[in-house]
C-alpha positions as CSV (number, residue, x, y, z in Angstrom):
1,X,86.1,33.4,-41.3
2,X,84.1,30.4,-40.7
3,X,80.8,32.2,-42.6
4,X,83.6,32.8,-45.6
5,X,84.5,29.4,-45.8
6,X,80.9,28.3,-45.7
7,X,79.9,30.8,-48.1
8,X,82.5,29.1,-50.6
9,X,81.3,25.8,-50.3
10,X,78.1,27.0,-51.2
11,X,79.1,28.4,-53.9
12,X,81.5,25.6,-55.1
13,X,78.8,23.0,-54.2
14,X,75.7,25.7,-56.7
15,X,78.7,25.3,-59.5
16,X,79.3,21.4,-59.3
17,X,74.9,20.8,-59.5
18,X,75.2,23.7,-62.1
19,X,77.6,21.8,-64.2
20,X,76.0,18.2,-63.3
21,X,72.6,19.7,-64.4
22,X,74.1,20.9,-68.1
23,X,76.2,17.1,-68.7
24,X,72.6,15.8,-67.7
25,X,71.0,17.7,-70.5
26,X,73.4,17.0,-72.8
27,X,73.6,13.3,-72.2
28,X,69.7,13.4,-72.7
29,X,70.0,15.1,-75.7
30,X,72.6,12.4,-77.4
31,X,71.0,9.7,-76.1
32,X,67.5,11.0,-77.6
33,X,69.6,11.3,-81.1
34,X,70.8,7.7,-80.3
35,X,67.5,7.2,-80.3
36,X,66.2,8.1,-83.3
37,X,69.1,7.1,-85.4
38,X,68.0,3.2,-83.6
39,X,65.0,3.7,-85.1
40,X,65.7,4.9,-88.2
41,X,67.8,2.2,-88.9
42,X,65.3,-0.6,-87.8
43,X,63.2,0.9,-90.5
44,X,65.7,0.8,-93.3
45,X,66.5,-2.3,-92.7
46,X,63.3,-3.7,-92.8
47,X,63.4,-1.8,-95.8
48,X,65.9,-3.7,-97.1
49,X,64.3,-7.1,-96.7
50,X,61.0,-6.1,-98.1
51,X,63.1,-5.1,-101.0
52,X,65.1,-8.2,-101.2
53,X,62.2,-10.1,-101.2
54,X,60.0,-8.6,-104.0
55,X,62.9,-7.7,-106.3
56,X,64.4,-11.2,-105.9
57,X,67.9,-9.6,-105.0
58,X,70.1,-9.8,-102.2
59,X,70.3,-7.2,-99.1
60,X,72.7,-5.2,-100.3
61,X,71.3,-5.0,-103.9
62,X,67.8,-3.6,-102.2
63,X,69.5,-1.3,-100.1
64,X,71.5,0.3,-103.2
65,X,68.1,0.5,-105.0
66,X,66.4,1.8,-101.9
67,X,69.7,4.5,-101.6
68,X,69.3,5.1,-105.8
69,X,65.7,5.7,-106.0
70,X,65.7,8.2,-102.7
71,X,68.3,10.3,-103.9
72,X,66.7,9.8,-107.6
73,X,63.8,11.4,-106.1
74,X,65.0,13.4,-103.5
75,X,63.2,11.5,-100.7
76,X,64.9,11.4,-97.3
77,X,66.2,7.9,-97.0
78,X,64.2,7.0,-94.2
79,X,61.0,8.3,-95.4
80,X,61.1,5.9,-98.7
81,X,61.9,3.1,-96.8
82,X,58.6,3.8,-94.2
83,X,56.5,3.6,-97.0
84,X,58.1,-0.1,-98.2
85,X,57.6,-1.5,-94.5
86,X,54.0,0.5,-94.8
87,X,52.5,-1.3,-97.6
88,X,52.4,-4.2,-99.8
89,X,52.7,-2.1,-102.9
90,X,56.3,-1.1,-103.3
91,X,56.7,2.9,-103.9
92,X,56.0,3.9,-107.5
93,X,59.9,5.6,-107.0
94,X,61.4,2.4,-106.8
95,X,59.7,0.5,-109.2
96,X,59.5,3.2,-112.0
97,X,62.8,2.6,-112.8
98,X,65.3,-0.1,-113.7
99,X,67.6,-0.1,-111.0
């Protein structure tokens, strides 16, 4: 009876790390996604003041060019806005157009 018991315990106790394990990987995961979404979003707005600042406009006017001229040229929204923060010349794809 006693080695039952003791056997059930063991088995309860292998279920509760098993479980702890898999909410410990998962939390890494959304926390790495946090992570990158932080990041992302540091860049854009970066973006953004570049933006504001060469095109004489306010944030929100450079972020809807920035948002126009990625989708215009099918350019992931963060990429476009890594290449603003990346150099002094702003990308031909925003300035080709009159936004």
């Amino acid at each position: 009876m006693a080695s039952h018991v003791a056997d059930s315990r063991d088995g309860q106790a292998a279920e509760r790390a098993e479980r702890l394990s898999e909410v410990v990987v998962a939390l890494a995961d959304e926390n790495a996604n946090l992570q990158r979404a932080l990041e992302t979003r540091i860049v854009i707005e970066q973006a953004k003041g570049v933006l504001a600042a060469r095109l004489d406009v306010d944030v929100h006017e450079a972020f809807r060019v920035l948002r126009l001229a990625a989708r215009s040229n099918r350019i992931r929204l963060h990429d476009l806005a890594m290449r603003v923060v990346e150099s002094r010349e702003t990308p031909p794809e925003i300035e080709q157009r009159d936004y």
